[in-house]
DRENDO-1510 file (C-alpha; in Angstrom, 1 decimal, always signed):
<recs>
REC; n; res; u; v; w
REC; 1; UNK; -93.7; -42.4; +39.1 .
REC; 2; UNK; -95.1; -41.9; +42.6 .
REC; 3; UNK; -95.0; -38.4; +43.9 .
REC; 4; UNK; -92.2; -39.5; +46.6 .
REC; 5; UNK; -90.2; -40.9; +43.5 .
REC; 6; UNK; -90.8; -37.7; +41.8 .
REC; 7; UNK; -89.4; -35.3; +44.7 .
REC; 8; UNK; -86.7; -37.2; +44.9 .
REC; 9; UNK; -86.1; -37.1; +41.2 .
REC; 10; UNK; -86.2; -33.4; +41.3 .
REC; 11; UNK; -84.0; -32.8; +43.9 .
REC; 12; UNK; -81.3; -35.1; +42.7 .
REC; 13; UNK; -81.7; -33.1; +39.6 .
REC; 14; UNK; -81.1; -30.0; +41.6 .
REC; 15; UNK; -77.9; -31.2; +43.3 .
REC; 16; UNK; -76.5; -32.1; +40.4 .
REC; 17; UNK; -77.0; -28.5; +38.9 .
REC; 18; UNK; -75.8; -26.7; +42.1 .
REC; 19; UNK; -72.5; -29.4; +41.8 .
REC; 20; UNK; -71.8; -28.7; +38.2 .
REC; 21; UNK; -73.0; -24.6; +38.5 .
REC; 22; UNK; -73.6; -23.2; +41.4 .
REC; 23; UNK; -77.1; -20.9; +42.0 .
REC; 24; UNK; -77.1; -20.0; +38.6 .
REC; 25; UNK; -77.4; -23.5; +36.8 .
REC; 26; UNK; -80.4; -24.1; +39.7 .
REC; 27; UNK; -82.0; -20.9; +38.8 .
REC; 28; UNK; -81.7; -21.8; +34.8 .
REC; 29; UNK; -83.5; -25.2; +36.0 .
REC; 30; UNK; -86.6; -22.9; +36.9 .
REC; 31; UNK; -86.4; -20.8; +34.0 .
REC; 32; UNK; -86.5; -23.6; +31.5 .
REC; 33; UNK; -89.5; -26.0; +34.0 .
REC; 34; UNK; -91.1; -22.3; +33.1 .
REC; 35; UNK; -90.8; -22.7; +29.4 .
REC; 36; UNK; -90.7; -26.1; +28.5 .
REC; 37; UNK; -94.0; -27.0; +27.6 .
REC; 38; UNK; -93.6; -23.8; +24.8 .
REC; 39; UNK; -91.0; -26.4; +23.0 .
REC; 40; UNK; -93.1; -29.5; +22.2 .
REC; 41; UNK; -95.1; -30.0; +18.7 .
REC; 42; UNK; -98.7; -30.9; +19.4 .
REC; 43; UNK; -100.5; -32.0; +16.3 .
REC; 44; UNK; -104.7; -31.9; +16.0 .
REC; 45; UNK; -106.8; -32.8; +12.6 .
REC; 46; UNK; -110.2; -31.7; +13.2 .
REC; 47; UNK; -112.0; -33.4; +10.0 .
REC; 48; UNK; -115.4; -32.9; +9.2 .
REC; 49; UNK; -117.9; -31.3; +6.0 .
REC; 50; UNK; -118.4; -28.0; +5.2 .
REC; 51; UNK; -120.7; -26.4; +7.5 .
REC; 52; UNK; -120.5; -28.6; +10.2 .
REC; 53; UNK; -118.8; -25.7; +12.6 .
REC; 54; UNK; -115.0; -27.3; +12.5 .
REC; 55; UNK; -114.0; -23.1; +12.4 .
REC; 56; UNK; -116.0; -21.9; +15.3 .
REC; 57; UNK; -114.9; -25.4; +16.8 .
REC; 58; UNK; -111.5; -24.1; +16.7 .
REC; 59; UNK; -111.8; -21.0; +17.9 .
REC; 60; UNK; -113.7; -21.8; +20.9 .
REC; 61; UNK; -111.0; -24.7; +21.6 .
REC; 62; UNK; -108.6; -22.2; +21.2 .
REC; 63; UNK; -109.8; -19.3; +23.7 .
REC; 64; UNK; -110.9; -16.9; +20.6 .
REC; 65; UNK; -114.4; -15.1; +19.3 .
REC; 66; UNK; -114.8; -14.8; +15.6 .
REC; 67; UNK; -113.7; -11.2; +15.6 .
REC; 68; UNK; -110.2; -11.9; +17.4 .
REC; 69; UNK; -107.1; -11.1; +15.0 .
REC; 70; UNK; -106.0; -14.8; +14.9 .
REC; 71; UNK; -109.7; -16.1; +14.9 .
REC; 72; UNK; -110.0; -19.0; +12.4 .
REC; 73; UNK; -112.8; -17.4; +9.9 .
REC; 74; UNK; -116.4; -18.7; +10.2 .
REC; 75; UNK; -118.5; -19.2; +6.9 .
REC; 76; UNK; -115.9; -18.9; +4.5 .
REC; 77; UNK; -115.4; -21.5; +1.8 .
REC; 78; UNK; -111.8; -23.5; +1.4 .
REC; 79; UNK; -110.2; -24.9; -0.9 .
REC; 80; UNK; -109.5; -28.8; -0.6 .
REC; 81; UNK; -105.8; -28.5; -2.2 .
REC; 82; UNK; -105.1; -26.1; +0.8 .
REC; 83; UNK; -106.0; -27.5; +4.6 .
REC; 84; UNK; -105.5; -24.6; +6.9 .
REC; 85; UNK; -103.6; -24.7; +10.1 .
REC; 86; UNK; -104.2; -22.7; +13.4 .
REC; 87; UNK; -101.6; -22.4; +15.8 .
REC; 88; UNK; -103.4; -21.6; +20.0 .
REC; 89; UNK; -102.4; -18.5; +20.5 .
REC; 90; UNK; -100.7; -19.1; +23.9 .
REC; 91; UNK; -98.5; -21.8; +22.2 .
REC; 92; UNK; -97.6; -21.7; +18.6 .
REC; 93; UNK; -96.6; -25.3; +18.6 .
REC; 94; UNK; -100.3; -26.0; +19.5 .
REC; 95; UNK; -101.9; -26.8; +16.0 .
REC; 96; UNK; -105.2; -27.1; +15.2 .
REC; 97; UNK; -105.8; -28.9; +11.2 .
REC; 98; UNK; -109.5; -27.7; +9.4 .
REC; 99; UNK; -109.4; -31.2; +7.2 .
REC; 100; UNK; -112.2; -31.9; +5.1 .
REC; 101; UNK; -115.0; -34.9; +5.5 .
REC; 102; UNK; -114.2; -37.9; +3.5 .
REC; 103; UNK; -115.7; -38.5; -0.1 .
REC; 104; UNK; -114.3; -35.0; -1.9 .
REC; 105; UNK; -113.0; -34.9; -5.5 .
REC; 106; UNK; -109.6; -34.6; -3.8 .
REC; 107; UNK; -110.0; -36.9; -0.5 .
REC; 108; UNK; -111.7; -40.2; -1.7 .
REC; 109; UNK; -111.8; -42.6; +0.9 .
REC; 110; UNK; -109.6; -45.1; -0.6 .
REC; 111; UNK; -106.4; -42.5; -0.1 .
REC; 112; UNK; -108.0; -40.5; +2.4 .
REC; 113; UNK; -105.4; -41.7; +4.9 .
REC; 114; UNK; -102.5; -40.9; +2.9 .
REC; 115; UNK; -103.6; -37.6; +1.6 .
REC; 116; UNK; -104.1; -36.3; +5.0 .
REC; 117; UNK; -101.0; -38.2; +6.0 .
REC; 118; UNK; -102.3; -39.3; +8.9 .
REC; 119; UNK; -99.3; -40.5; +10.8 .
REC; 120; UNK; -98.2; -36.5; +11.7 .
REC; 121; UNK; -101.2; -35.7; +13.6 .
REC; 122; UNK; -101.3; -36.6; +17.6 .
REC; 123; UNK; -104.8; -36.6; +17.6 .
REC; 124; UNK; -107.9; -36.6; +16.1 .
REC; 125; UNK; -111.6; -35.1; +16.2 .
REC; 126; UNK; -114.2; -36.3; +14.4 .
REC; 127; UNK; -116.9; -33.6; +13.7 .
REC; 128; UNK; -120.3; -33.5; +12.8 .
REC; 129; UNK; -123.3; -30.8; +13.4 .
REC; 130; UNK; -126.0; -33.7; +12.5 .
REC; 131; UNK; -125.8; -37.5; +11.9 .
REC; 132; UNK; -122.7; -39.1; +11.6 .
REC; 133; UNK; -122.1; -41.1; +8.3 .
REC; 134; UNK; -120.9; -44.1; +7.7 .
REC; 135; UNK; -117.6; -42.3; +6.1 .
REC; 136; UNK; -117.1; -41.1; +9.8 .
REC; 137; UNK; -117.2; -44.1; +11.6 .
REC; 138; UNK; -115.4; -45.7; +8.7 .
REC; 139; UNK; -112.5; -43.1; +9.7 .
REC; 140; UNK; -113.1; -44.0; +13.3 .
REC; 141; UNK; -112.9; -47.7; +13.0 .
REC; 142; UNK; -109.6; -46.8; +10.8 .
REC; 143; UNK; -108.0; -44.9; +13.2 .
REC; 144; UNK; -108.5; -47.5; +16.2 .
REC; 145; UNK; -106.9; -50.0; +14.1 .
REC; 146; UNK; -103.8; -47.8; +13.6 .
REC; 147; UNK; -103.8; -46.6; +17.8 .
REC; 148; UNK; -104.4; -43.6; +16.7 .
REC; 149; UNK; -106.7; -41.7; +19.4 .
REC; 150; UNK; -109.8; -40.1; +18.5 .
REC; 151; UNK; -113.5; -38.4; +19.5 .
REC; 152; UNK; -116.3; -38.0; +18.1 .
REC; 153; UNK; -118.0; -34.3; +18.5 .
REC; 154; UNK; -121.3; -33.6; +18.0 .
REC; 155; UNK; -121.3; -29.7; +17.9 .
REC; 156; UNK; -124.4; -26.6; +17.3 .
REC; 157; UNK; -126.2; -28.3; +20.1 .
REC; 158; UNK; -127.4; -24.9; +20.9 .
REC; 159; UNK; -128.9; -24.7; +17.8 .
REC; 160; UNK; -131.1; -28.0; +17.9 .
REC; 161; UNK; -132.1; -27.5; +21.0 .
REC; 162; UNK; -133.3; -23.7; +20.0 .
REC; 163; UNK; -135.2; -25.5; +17.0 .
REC; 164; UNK; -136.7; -28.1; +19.1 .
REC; 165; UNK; -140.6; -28.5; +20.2 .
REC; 166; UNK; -138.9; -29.3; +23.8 .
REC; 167; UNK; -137.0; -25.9; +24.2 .
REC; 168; UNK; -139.0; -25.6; +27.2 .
REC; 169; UNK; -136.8; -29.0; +28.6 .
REC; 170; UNK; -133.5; -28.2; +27.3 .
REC; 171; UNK; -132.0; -31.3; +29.4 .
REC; 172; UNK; -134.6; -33.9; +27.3 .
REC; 173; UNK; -133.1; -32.5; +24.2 .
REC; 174; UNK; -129.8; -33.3; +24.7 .
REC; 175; UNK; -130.5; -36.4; +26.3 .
REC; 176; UNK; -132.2; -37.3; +23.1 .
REC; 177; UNK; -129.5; -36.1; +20.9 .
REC; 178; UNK; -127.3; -37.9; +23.3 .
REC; 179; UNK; -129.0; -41.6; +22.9 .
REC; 180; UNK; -129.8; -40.9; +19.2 .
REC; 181; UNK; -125.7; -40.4; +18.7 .
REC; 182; UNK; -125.0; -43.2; +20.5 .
REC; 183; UNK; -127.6; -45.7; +18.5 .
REC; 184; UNK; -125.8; -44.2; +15.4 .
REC; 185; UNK; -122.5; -44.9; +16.1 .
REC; 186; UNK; -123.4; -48.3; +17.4 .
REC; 187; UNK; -125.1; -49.0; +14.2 .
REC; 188; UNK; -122.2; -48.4; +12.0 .
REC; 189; UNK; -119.7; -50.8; +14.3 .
REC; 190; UNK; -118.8; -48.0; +17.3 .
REC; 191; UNK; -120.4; -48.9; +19.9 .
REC; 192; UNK; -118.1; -47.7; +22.3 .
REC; 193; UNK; -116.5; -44.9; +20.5 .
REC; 194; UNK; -116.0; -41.6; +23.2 .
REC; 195; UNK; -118.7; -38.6; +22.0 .
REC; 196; UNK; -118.9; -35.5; +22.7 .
REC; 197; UNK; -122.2; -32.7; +22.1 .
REC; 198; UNK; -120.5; -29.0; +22.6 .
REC; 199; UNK; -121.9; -25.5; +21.5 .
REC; 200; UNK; -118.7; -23.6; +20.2 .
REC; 201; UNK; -120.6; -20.4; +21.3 .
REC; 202; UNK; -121.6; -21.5; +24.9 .
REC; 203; UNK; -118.6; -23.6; +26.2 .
REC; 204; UNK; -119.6; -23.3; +29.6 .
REC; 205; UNK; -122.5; -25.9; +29.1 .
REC; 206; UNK; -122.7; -29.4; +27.9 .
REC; 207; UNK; -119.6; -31.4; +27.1 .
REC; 208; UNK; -117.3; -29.1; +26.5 .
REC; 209; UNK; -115.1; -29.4; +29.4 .
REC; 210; UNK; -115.5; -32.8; +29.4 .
REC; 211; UNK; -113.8; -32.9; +25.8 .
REC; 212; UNK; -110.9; -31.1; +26.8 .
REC; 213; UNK; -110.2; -32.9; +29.9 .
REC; 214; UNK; -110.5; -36.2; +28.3 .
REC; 215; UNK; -108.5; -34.8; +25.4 .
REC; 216; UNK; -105.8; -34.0; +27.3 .
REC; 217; UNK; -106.1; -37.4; +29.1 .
REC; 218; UNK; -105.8; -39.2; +25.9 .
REC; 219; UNK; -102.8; -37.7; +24.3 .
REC; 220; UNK; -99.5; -38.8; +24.6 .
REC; 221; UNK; -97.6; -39.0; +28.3 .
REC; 222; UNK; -94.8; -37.1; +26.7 .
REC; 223; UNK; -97.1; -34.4; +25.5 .
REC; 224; UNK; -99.6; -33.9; +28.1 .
REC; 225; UNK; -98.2; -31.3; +30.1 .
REC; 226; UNK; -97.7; -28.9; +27.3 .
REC; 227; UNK; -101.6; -29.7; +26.2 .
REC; 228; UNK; -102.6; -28.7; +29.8 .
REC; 229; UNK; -100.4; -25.8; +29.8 .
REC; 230; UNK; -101.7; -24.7; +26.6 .
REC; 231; UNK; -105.3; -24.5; +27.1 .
REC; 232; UNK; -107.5; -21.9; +28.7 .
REC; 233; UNK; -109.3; -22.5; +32.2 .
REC; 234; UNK; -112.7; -22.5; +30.8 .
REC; 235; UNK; -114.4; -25.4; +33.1 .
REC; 236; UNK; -114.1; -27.3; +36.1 .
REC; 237; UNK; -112.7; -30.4; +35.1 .
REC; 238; UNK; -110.0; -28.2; +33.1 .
REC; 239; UNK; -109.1; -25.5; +36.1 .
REC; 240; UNK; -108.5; -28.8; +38.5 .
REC; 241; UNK; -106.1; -30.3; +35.7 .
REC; 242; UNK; -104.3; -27.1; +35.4 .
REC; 243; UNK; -103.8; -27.3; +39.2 .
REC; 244; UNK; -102.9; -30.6; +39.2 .
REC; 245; UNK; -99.7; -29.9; +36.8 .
REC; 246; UNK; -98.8; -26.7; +38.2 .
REC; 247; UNK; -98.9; -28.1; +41.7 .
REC; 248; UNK; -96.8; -31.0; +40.0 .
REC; 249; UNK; -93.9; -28.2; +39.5 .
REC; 250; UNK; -93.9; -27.0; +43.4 .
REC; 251; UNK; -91.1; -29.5; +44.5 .
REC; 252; UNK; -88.6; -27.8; +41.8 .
REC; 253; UNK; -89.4; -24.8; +42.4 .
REC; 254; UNK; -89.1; -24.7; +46.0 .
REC; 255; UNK; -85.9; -26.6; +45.2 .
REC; 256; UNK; -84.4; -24.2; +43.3 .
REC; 257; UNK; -85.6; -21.4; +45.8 .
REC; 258; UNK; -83.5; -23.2; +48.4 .
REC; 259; UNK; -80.5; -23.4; +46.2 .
REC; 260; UNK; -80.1; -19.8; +45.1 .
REC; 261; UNK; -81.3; -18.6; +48.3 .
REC; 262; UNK; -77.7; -18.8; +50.1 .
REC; 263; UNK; -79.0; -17.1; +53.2 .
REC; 264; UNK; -82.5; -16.5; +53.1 .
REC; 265; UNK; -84.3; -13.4; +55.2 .
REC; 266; UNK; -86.8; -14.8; +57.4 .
REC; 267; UNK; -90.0; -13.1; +58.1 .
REC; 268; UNK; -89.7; -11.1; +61.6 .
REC; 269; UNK; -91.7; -12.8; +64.1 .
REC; 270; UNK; -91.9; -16.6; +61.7 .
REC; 271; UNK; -90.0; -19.4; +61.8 .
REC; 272; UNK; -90.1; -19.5; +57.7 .
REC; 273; UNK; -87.7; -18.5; +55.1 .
REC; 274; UNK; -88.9; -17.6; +52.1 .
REC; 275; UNK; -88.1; -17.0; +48.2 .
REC; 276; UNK; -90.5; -13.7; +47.5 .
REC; 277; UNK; -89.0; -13.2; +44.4 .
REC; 278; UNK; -89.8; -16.8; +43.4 .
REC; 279; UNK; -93.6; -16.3; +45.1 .
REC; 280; UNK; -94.2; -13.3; +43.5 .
REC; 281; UNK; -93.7; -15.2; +40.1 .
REC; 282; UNK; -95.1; -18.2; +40.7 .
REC; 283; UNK; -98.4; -16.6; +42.2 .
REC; 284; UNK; -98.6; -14.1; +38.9 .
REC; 285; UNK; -98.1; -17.9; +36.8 .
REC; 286; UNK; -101.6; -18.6; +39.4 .
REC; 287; UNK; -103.8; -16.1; +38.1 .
REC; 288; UNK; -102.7; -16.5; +34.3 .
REC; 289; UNK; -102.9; -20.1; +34.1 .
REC; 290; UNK; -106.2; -20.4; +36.2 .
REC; 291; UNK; -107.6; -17.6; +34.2 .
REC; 292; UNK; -107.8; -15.2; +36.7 .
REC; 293; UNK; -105.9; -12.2; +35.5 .
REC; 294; UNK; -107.6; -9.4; +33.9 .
REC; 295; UNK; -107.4; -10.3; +30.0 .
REC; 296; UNK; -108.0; -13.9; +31.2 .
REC; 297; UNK; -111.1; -12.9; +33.0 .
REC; 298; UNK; -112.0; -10.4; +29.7 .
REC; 299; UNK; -111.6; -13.4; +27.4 .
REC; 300; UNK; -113.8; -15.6; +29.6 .
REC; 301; UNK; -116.5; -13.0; +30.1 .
REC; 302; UNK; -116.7; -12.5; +25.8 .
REC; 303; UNK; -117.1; -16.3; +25.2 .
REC; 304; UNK; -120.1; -17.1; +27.7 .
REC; 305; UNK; -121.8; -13.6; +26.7 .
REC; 306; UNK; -121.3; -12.8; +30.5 .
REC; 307; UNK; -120.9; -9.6; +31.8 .
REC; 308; UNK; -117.3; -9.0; +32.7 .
REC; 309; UNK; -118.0; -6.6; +35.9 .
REC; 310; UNK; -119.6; -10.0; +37.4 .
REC; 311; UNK; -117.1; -12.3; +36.8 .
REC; 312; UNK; -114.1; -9.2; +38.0 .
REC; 313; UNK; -116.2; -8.6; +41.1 .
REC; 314; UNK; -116.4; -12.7; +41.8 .
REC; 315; UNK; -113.1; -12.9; +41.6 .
REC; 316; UNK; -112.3; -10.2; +43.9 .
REC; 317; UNK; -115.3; -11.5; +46.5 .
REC; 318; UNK; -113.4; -15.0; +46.8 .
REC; 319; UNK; -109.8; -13.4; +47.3 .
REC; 320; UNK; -109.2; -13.7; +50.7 .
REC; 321; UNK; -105.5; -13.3; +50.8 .
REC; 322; UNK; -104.2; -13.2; +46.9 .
REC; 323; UNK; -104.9; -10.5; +45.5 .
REC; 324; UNK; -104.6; -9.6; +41.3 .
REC; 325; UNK; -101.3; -7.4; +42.9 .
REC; 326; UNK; -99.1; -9.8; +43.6 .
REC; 327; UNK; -96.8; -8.6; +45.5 .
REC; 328; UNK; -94.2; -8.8; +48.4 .
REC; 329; UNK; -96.7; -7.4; +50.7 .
REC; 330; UNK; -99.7; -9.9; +49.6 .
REC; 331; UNK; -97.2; -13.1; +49.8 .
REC; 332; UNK; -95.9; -12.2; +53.0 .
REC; 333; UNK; -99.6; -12.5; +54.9 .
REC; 334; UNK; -100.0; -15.5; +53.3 .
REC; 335; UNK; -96.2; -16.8; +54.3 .
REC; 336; UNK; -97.1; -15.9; +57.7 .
REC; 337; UNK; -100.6; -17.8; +57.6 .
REC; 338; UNK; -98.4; -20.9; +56.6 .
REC; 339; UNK; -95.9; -20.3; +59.0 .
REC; 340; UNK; -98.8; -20.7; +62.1 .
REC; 341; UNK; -99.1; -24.7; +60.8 .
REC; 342; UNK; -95.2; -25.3; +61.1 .
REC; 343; UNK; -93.3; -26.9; +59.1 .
REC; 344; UNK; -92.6; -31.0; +58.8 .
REC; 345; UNK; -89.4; -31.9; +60.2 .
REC; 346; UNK; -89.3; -35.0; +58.2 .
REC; 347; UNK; -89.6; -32.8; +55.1 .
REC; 348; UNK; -86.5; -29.9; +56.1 .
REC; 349; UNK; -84.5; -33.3; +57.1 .
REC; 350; UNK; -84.9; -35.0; +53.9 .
REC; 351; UNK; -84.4; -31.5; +51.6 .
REC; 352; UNK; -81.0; -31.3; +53.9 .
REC; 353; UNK; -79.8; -34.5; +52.7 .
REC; 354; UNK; -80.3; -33.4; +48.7 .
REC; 355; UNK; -79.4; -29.6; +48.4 .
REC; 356; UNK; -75.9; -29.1; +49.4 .
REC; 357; UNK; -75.5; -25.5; +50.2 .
REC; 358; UNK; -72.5; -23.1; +51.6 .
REC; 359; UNK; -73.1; -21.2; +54.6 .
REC; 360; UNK; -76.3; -21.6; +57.0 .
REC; 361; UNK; -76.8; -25.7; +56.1 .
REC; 362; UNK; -80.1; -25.5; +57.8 .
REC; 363; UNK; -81.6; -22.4; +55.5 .
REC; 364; UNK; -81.7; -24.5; +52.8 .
REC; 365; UNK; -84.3; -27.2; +53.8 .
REC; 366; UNK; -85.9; -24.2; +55.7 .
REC; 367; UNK; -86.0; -22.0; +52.5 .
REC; 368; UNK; -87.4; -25.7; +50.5 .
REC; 369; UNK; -90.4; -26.1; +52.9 .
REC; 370; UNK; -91.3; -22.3; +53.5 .
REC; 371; UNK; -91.7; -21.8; +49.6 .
REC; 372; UNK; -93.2; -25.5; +49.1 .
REC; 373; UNK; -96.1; -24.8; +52.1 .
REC; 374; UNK; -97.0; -21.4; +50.8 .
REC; 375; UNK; -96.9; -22.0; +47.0 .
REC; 376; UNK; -99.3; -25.3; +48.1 .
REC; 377; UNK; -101.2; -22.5; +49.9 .
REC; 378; UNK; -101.8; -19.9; +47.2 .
REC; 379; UNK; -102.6; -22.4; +44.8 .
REC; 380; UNK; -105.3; -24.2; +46.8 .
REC; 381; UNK; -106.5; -20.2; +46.7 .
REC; 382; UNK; -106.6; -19.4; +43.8 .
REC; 383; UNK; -107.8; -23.0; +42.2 .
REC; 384; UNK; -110.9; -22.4; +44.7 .
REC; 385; UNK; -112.1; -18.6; +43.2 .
REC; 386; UNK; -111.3; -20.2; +39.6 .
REC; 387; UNK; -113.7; -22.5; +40.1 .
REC; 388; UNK; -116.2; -20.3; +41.7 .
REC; 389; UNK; -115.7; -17.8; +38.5 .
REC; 390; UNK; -116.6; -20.7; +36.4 .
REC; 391; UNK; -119.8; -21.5; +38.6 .
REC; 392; UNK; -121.3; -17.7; +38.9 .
REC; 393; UNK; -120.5; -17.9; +34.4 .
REC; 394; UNK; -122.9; -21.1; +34.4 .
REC; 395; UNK; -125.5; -19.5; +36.5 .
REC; 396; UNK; -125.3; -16.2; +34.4 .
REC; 397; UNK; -125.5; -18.1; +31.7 .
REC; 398; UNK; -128.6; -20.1; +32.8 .
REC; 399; UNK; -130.6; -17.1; +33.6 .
REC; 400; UNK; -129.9; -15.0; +30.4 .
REC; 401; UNK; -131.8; -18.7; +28.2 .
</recs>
């Protein structure tokens, strides 16, 4: 669906909530575009031997140190008979599976399928901290056959490189690693299988980002916006998906700011009307989802050993208008900065024709494009110092090896 398809979509969906309830059923529309993503089941298997890092895997993928409260623990031994399951933290539908390698007493490869039952998981990850075996790419080839989606991930590249006689050029190690994967794979019949090297203890360098974005790409339509909403801003590539489905949600929102806005109070001196209470909320969404709220930024600084003072006073370098107080007095500058472009007529024309309101008919589409322009704004904000966080993180991180 193109994006004009989509606005219209929305805002059909919106009259038909103001017909059958008034301002209330819009403002329940909002409440649940909010929370929906918190209702949809999200399956992962991470399979791999012991020792191979599948715990501190999780726990990176999932936002936590080793000594969080909900951290998966590191080093201990499982037992086969009982696979444990760990739920992300900011979704509990989110599940991450610790499933063993193939070839166990209990998970022979000729039922390894059907032990794990491997038609519940959504996706799979395929993990190794050294070669990959011919079991692996066995699974691999498996799992293509059945559509099932999957990557290879090579992880503790930290490590090697650390133990390598090139330490002193780190980028010739992984490139080496990199080719030496790749022959691997192709010699045991996947040649084009999707790898991945990551360091669960630095995942601001190497592939890491790259995973999750391509992980997110890969899983099903239905289920990629609660992936996205789910995981932490901990990259590029992963703060500009974030935007992208956040900024995906503007049209409804605005919508629904028009429709339970009966007459809204323009700004003295500006031609816009405005939702605050709806900016205020959406704006505070911002900093969580792009990481830049205190524990957000606390979380960040802990898992790229970075010093959190750095990363706070970033932040608050890059802030020209939105500040971490989000309030009526900080949307209102930014209102007023949008307000100086003007608003498209084509836009207040065609909201006019889809929100049916009482009263003021023209405070409606005026109330739509006033929220729509400055949510666009603040978000174009605060996606820019989230990326700029993440870019001082890799430098601090570069100068402390």
């Amino acid at each position: 669906m193109d994006e004009s398809a989509k606005f219209l979509s929305q805002l059909e969906e919106l009259k038909k909530a103001y017909e059958s309830g008034g301002k209330e059923e819009c403002r329940k529309i909002l409440e649940r575009n909010h929370e929906a993503w918190r209702s949809i089941s999200l399956d992962v298997a991470v399979i791999g031997n012991s020792g191979v890092g599948k715990s501190s895997f999780i726990n990176a993928i999932r936002g936590l140190t080793e000594d969080d409260d909900k951290a998966a623990p590191v080093g201990d031994k499982k037992s086969e008979d009982d696979i444990p399951r760990h739920s992300h933290p900011r979704n509990p539908l989110l599940k991450f599976w610790d499933l063993p390698g193939i070839g166990t007493d209990l998970f022979p490869r000729e039922t390894y399928l059907s032990n794990i039952n491997v038609d519940r998981f959504d996706f799979f990850l395929l993990i190794t901290a050294g070669r990959f075996t011919e079991n692996d790419t066995w699974l691999g080839k498996e799992l293509h056959k059945r559509n099932k989606k999957y990557f290879f991930v090579r992880t503790k590249v930290g490590l090697d490189i650390s133990d390598s006689k090139k330490t002193q050029d780190e980028d010739a190690v992984v490139r080496d690693i990199r080719d030496d994967t790749k022959q691997e794979l192709t010699a045991n019949g996947c040649p084009d299988a999707p790898v991945f090297l990551v360091d669960s203890y630095k995942v601001n360098k190497f592939d890491f980002d790259q995973l999750e974005q391509s992980f997110t790409a890969a899983v099903p339509t239905a289920k990629r916006s609660a992936l996205v909403m789910s995981l932490n801003a901990t990259g590029k590539k992963m703060i500009k998906r974030k935007a992208e489905e956040l900024r995906s949600r503007i049209t409804k929102v605005a919508g629904v700011s028009a429709a339970v806005a009966l007459i809204p109070v323009p700004i003295f001196g500006v031609d816009l009307l405005v939702d605050f209470a709806v900016l205020v909320e959406e704006t505070k969404l911002y900093h969580k989802e792009l990481g830049l709220d205190e524990k957000s930024l606390r979380r960040y600084a802990k898992s790229t050993s970075v010093n959190y003072k750095i990363l706070e006073q970033c932040e608050s370098n890059y802030h020209s208008a939105v500040g971490k107080e989000c309030t009526e007095a900080v949307v209102k500058k930014i209102v007023k900065r949008v307000a100086a472009r003007r608003v498209a007529v084509e836009v207040v024309e065609q909201v006019a024709n889809y929100i049916p309101i009482v009263g003021d008919l023209i405070s409606a589409p005026l109330a739509y494009s006033g929220t729509y322009y400055t949510l666009n704004a603040i978000l174009d904000e605060l996606e820019s110092v989230a990326l700029k966080v993440v870019e001082v993180a890799a430098a601090e991180s570069a100068n402390a090896t």
